[in-house]
C-alpha positions as CSV (number, residue, x, y, z in Angstrom):
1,X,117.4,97.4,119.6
2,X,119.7,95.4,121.9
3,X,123.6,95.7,122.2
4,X,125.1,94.5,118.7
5,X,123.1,97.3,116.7
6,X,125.1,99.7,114.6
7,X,122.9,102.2,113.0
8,X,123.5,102.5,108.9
9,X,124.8,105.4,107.8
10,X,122.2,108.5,107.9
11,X,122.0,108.9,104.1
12,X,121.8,105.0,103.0
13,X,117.7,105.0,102.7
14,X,117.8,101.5,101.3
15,X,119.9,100.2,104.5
16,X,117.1,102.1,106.9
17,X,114.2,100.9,105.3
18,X,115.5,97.6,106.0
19,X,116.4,98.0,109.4
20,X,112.8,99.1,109.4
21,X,111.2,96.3,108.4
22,X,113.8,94.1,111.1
23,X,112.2,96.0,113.9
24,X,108.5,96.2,112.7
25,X,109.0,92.0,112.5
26,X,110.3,91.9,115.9
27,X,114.1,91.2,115.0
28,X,116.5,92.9,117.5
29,X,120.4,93.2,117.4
30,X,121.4,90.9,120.5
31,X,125.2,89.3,121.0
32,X,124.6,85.7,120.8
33,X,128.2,84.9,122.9
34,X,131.3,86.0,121.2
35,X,129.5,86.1,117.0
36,X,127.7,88.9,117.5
37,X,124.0,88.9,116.5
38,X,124.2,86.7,114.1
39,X,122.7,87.2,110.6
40,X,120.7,90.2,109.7
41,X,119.6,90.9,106.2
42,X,121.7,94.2,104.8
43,X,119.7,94.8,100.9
44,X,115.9,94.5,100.5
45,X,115.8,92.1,97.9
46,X,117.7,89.9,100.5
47,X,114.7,90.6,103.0
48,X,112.1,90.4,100.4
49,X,113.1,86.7,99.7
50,X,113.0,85.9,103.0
51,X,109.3,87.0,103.7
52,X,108.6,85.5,100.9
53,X,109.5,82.3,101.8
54,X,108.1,82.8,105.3
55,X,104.4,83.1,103.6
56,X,104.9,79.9,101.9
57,X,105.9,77.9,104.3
58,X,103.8,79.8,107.5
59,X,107.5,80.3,109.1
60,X,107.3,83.5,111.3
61,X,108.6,86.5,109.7
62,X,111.1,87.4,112.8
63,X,112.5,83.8,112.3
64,X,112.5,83.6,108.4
65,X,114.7,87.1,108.4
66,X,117.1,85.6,110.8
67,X,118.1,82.7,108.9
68,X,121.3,82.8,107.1
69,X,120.4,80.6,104.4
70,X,117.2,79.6,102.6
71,X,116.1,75.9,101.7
């Protein structure tokens, strides 16, 4: 998972299913210096976007999720 996770809260099913699909793309929760791990996506439709631009543009999935913005 890496040192910057913080698990959602046990109830929130929407939150776990989208740490879910972080992990199962290879996305782990790393300190990147003193910012944390950067951006993660917290709602499925934010996550949903970004695959969906990763299959359009061939973009890795664990790369598309990471990106705080989309072009």
């Amino acid at each position: 998972m890496g040192s910057a996770f913080a698990a959602p809260r046990r109830r929130d099913t929407a939150a776990w299913r989208v740490l879910s699909l972080l992990l199962h793309a290879d996305v782990r929760f790393h300190k990147s210096c003193c910012g944390g791990p950067g951006y993660r996506p917290r709602t499925l439709s934010a996550a949903r976007a970004r695959m969906a631009y990763a299959r359009a543009t061939g973009e890795p999935f664990a790369k598309a999720l990471v990106r705080r913005e989309l072009p």
